[in-house]
C-alpha positions as CSV (number, residue, x, y, z in Angstrom):
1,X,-1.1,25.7,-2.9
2,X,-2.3,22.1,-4.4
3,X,-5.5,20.7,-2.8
4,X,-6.2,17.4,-1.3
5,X,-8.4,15.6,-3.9
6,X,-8.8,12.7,-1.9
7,X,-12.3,11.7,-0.8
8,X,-11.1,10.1,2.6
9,X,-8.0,11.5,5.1
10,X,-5.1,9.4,5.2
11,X,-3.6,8.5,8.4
12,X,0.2,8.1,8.5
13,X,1.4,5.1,10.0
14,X,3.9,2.1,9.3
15,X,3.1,-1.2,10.3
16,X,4.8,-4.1,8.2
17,X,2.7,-5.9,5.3
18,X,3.2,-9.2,3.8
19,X,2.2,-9.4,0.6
20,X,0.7,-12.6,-1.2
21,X,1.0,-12.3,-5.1
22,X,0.8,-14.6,-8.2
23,X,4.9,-14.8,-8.1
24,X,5.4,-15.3,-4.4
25,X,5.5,-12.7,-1.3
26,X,6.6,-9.8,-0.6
27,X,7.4,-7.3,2.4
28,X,6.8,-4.1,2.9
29,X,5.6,-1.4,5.0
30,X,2.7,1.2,4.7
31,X,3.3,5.0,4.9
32,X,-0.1,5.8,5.1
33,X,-3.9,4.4,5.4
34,X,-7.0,5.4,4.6
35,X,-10.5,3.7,4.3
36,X,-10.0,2.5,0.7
37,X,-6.7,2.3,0.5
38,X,-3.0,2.7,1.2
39,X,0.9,3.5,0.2
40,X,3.0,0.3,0.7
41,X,6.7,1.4,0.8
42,X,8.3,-2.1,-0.6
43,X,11.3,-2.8,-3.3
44,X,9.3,-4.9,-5.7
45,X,6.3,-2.7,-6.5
46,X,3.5,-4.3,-8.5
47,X,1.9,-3.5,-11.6
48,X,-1.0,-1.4,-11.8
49,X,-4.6,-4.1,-11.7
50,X,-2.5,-7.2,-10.1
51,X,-4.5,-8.3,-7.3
52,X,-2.9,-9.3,-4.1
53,X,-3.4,-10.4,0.0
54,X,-2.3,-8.1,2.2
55,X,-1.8,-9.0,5.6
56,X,-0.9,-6.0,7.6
57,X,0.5,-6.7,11.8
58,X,-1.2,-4.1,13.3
59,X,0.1,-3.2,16.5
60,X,-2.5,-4.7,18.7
61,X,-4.3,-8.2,18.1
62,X,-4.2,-10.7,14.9
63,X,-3.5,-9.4,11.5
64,X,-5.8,-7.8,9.3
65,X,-6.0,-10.3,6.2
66,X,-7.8,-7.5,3.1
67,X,-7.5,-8.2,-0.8
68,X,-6.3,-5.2,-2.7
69,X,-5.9,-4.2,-6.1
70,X,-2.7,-2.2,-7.0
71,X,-3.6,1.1,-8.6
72,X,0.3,2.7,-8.6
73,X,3.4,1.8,-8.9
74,X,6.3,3.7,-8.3
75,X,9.6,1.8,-8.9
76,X,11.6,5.1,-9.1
77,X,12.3,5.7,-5.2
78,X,12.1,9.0,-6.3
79,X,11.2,11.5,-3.2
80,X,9.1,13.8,-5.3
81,X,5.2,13.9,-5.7
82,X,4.9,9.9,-6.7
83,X,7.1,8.9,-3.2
84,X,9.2,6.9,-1.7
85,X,9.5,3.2,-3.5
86,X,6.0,1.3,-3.4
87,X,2.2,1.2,-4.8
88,X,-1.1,2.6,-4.1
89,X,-3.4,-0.1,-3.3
90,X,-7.5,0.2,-3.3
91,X,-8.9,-2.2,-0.9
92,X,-10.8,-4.6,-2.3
93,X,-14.1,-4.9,0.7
């Protein structure tokens, strides 16, 4: 059985993103959340390093506005170990 390396649980939840990049903005949804980071489900993944503004609509109260930096990308929309379609973000505190 392969271990959970991560340092902090992920939580799964979807709740849309917008996405502000140096080309324009793009939508997408997060599969799962933890302190430092997330999976964005989205078409159009990013590079690995880009920078970006996320604004996430959580389901109660304003958006939360959080610069990330992309640290995956996964263009494939392969369902195996990488995931659906998207990028690994590291927030950016």
């Amino acid at each position: 059985m392969e271990r959970n390396k991560r340092l902090y649980p992920r939580s799964k939840v979807r709740w849309p993103v917008t996405m502000t990049t140096s080309i324009g903005t793009i939508e997408g949804e997060t599969k799962d959340v933890s302190t430092l980071g997330a999976y964005i489900q989205c078409q159009e993944p990013l590079n690995p390093s880009e920078n970006i503004l996320l604004s996430v609509r959580l389901p109660a109260g304003s958006p939360l506005h959080v610069f990330a930096e992309v640290v995956l990308s996964n263009s494939t929309g392969l369902e195996n170990k990488t995931g659906p379609p998207g990028m690994g973000v590291r927030f950016l505190w």
